[in-house]
C-alpha positions in Angstrom: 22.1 4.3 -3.2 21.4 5.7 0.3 20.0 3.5 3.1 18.6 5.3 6.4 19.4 3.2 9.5 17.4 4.1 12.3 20.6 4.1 14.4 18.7 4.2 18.3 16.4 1.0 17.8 18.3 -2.4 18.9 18.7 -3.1 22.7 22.4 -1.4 22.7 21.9 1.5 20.0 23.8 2.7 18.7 26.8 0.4 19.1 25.0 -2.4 17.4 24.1 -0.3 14.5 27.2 1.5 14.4 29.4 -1.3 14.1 27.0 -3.4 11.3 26.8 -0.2 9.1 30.5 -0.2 9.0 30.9 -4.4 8.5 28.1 -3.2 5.5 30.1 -1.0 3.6 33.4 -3.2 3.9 31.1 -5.6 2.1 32.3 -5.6 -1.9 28.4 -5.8 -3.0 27.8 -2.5 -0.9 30.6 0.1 -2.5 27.5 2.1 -4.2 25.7 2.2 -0.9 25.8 5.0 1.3 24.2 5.0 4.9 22.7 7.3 6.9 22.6 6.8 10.3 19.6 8.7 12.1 19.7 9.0 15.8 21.2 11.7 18.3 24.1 13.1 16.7 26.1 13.5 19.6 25.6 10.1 20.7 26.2 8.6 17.3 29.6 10.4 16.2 30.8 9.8 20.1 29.9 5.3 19.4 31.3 6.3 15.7 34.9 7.8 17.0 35.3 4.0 18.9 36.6 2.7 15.5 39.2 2.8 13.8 39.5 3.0 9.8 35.8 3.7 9.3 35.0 3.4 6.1 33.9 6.4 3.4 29.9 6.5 2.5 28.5 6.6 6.2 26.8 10.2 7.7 25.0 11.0 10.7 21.6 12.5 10.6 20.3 14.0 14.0 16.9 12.3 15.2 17.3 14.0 19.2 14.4 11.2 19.9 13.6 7.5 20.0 10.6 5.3 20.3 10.5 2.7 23.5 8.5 -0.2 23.6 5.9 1.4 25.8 5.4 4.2 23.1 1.7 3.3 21.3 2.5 2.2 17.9 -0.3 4.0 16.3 0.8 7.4 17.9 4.7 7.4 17.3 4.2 9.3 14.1 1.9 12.1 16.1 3.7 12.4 19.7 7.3 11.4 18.1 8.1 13.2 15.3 11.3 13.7 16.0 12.1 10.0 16.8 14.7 7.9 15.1 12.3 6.1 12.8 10.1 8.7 12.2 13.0 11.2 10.9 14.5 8.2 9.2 11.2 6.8 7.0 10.7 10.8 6.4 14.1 10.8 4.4 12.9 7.8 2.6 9.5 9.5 1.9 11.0 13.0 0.5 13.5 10.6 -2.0 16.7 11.5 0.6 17.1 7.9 1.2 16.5 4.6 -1.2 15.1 2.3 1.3 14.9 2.1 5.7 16.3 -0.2 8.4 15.2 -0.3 11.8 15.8 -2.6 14.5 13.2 -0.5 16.7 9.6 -1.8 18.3 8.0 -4.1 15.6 5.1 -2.2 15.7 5.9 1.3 15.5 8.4 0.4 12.8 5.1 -1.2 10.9 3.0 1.7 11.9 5.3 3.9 10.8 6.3 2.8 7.3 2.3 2.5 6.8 1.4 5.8 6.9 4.7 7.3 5.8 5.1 5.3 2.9 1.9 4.3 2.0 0.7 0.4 0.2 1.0 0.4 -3.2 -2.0 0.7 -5.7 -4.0 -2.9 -5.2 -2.7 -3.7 -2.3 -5.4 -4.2 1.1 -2.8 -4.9 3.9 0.9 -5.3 3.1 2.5 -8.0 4.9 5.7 -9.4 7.0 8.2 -11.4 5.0 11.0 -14.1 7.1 13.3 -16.2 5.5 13.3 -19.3 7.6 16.2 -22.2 6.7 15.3 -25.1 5.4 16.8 -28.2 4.0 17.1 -26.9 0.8 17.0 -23.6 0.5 15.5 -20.5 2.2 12.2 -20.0 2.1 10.1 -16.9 2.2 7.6 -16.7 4.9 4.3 -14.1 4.7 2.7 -12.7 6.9 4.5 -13.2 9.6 2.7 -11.4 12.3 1.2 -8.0 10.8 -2.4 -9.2 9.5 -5.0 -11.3 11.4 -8.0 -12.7 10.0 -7.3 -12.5 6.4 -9.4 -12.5 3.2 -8.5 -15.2 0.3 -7.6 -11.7 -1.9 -5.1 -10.7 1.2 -3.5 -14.2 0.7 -3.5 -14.1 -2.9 -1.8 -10.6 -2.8 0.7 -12.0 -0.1 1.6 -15.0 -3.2 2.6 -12.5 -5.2 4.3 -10.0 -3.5 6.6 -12.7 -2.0 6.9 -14.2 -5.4 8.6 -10.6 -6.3 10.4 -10.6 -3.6 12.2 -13.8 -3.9 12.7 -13.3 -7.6 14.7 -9.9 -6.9 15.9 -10.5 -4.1 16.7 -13.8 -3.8 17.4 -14.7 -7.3 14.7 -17.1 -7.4 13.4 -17.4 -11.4 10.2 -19.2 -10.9 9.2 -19.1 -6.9 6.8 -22.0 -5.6 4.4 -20.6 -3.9 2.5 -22.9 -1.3 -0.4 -22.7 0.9 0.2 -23.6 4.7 -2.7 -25.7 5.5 -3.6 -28.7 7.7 -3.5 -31.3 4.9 -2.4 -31.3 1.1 -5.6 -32.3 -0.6 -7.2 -29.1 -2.3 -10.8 -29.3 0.1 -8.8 -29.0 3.6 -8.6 -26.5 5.6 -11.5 -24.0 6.6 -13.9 -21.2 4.4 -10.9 -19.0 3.9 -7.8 -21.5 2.9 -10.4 -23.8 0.5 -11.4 -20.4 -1.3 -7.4 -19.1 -1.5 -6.4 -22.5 -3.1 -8.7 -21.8 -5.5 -7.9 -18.8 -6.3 -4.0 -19.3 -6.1 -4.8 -22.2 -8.3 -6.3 -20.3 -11.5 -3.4 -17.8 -11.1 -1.2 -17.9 -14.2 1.1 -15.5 -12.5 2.2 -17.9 -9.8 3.6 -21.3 -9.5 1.2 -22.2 -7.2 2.6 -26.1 -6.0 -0.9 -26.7 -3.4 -1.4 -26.8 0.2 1.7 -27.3 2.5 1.7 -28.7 5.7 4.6 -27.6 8.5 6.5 -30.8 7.9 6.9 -29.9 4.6 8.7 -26.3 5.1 11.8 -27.8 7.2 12.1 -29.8 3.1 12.5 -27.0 1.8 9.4 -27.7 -0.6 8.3 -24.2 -1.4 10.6 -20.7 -1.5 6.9 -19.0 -0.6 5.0 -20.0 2.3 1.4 -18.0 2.5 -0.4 -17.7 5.4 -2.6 -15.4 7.9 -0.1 -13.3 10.6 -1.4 -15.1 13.5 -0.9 -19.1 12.1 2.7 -17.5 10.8 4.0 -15.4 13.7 2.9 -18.7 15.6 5.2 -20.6 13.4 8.2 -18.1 12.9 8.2 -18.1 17.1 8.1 -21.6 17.3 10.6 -22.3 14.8 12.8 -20.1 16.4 12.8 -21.6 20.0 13.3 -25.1 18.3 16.4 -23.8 16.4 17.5 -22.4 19.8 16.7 -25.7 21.5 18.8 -28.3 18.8 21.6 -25.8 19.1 21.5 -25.9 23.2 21.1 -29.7 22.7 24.1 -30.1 20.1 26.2 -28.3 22.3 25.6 -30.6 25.6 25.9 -33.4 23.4 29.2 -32.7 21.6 30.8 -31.6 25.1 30.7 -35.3 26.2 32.4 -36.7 22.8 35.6 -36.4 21.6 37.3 -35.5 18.8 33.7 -35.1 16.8 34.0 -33.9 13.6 30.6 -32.3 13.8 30.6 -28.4 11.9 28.9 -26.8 14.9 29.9 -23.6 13.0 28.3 -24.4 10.1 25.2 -25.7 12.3 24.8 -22.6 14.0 25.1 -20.1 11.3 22.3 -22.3 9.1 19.8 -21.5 12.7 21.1 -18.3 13.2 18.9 -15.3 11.8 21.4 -12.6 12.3 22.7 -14.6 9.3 19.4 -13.7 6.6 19.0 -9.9 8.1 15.8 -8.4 8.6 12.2 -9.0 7.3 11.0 -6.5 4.7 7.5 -5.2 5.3 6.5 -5.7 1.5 3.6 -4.5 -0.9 4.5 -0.5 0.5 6.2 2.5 -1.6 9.4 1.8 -0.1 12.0 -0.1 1.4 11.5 -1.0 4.9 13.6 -3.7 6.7 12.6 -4.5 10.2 15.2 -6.4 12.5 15.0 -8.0 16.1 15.7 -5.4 19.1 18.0 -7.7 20.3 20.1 -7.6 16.9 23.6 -7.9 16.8 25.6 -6.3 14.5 25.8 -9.0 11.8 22.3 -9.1 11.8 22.0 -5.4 11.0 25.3 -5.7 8.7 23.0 -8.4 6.9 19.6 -6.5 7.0 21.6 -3.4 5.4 22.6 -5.6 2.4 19.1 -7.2 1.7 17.8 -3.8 1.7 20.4 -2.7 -0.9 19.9 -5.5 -2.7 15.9 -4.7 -3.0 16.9 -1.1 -3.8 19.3 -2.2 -6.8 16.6 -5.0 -8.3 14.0 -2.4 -8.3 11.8 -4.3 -5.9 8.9 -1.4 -5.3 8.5 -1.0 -8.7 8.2 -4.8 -9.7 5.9 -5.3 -6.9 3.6 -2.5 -8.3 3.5 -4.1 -11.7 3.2 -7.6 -10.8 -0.2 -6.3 -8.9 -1.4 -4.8 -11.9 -1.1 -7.5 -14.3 
């Protein structure tokens, strides 16, 4: 199995990526995987040389350019070519590489995978998958920023294609899907959630449990959340300041008690999301795995395992199927 890495996306490329590829491959679920890390060679091998006992499976693909944040997503593929992410989605395209993990500018990573790997058969407008922590355990939320102003069928097709995803990757046997709305009775909401739930409803293929409301994710009461990008990149943002703000708050708490036997390990690593890797851009051809600029190298460590994972469980192809039946 080979993973591309774009190896010039986070915010201190390519140590970042350098150092998670080689965490990866110490992993004992990753010695089948082999990664390629795409990026300027020289650069690379030079971050590469810094460590020590650096394990077998890893090679270095020259990409002499990378994409910046001011780059235009919709033109990287055009006036980049040459780019990390552009080479790197290309090896994934021509069957050189299994899957693609990129740390770079959201939206040229999005753009990118798009046209280079194309949606699959059925679906309108493949969405943004992030695993939030819950109570329970972790759920699945979609979209999470890539499509505004979505039809029912673009919600219905997000049900599914989560449902896939949680099943292979995730282990999940039957996934509860449920419908982020302003109420749980079946008529709330406005034209577009009333028609979805009725739709999700009628559909033997899911386990459709109703509407959800936000109080409800933090329970853990679904493993699929369905929503519209703009409600749920609202939601992912906002979940992630709170998580930032009960860990700032635990800490100034704990550092006027003693001797607490609070697990502030264990707290931060549940509100961490370096911890869950990246968030797989589903319903394409591919494998593609986008993580935060600002990623350290767990997180990319992490992202490189869920993408192996959704290589190995065959995700693409059960995607494809479950949108035909």
């Amino acid at each position: 199995m080979r993973i591309a890495l774009d190896a010039m996306g986070t915010d201190t490329a390519p140590s970042a990526e350098v150092a998670g590829a080689i965490d990866a491959l110490r992993d004992v679920t990753s010695q089948d995987v082999e990664i390629i890390l795409v990026g300027d060679e020289e650069v690379v091998r030079a971050e590469l040389a810094r460590h020590d006992d650096v394990p077998r499976g890893i090679r270095v693909h020259h990409a002499p350019d990378r994409v910046s944040a001011e780059d235009s997503p919709a033109s990287v593929i055009r006036r980049k070519p040459d780019s990390s992410i552009v080479v790197g989605l290309k090896l994934h395209k021509d069957g050189d590489a299994d899957g693609f993990v990129s740390a770079g500018p959201t939206g040229a990573v999005m753009a990118s995978s798009l046209f280079t790997l194309r949606p699959l058969p059925g679906v309108d407008r493949p969405p943004v998958g992030t695993l939030l922590p819950t109570a329970g355990d972790l759920s699945l939320l979609l979209d999470a920023g890539a499509n505004i102003g979505c039809k029912p069928s673009n919600l219905v097709q997000f049900a599914h294609l989560g449902s896939t995803y949680m099943r292979d990757a995730m282990g999940r046997e039957n996934p509860r899907v449920g419908l982020l709305n302003i109420g749980e009775e079946p008529g709330k909401g406005d034209e577009v959630t009333m028609e979805t739930f009725e739709l999700l409803k009628v559909d033997a293929g899911l386990n459709f449990i109703g509407n959800i409301e936000g109080r409800d994710i933090v329970r853990g009461d679904c493993d699929v959340i369905v929503c519209d990008g703009f409600v749920g990149n609202i939601l992912l943002k906002f979940y992630e300041s709170v998580a930032g703000y009960i860990v700032d708050l635990l800490k100034a708490e704990l550092d006027t008690v003693e001797d607490s036997n609070v697990d502030l390990e264990h707290v931060f690593r549940v509100l961490d999301y370096a911890e869950y890797g990246g968030a797989p851009l589903l319903g394409l051809g591919g494998v593609s795995i986008i993580c935060h600029g600002g990623s350290p190298p767990k997180a990319i460590r992490n992202a490189l395992i869920v993408a192996a994972r959704a290589i190995r469980s065959g995700l693409v192809k059960h995607s494809a199927e479950e949108l035909l039946t």
